[in-house]
C-alpha positions in Angstrom: 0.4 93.3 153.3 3.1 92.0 151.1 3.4 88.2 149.6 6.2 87.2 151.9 3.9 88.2 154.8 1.0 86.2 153.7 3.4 83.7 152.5 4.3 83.0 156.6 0.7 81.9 157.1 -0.6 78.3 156.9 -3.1 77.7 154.3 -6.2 77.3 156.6 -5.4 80.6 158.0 -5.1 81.9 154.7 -8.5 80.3 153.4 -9.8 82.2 156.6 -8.4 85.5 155.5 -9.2 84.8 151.7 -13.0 84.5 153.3 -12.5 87.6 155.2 -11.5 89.9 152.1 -14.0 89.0 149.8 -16.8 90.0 153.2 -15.2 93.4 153.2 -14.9 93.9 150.0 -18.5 93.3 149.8 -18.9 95.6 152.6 -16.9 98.3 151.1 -19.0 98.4 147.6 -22.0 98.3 149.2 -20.7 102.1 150.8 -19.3 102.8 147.7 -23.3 102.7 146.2 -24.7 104.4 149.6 -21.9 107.1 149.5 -20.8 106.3 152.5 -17.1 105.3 151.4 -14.6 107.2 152.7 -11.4 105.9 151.3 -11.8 104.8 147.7 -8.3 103.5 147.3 -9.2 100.9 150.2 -10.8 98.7 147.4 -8.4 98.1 145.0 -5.7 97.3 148.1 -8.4 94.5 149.0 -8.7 93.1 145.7 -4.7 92.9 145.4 -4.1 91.2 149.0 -7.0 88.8 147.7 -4.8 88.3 144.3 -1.8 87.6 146.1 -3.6 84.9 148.4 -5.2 83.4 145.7 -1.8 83.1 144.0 -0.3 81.8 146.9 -2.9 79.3 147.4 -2.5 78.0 143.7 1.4 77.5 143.9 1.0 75.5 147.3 -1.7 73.5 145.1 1.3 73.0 142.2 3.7 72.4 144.6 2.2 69.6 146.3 1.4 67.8 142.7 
């Protein structure tokens, strides 16, 4: 998903999502080890939409100050 489609959630819902990621990119690695991972490439595409939230959390945080 791109920035400006994450950027249309509210930040609760993206805290929620943030959560979300970081379980299946757990989930993921662990069937990267067991060999049971069938689409490498879905790993680094969950570590950039969790970048993007993260950065979209942090300039709602400096926009509020």
């Amino acid at each position: 998903m791109k920035a400006k489609e994450w950027r249309e959630f509210t930040t609760e819902e993206l805290q929620h999502k943030l959560e979300e990621l970081y379980q299946q990119l757990f989930n993921l690695r662990t069937q990267k080890v067991l060999g049971q991972l069938e689409n490498p490439h879905k790993i680094k595409e969950v570590k950039k939409d969790i970048a993007r939230i993260k950065t979209i959390l942090r300039e709602r945080e400096l926009k509020v100050r």
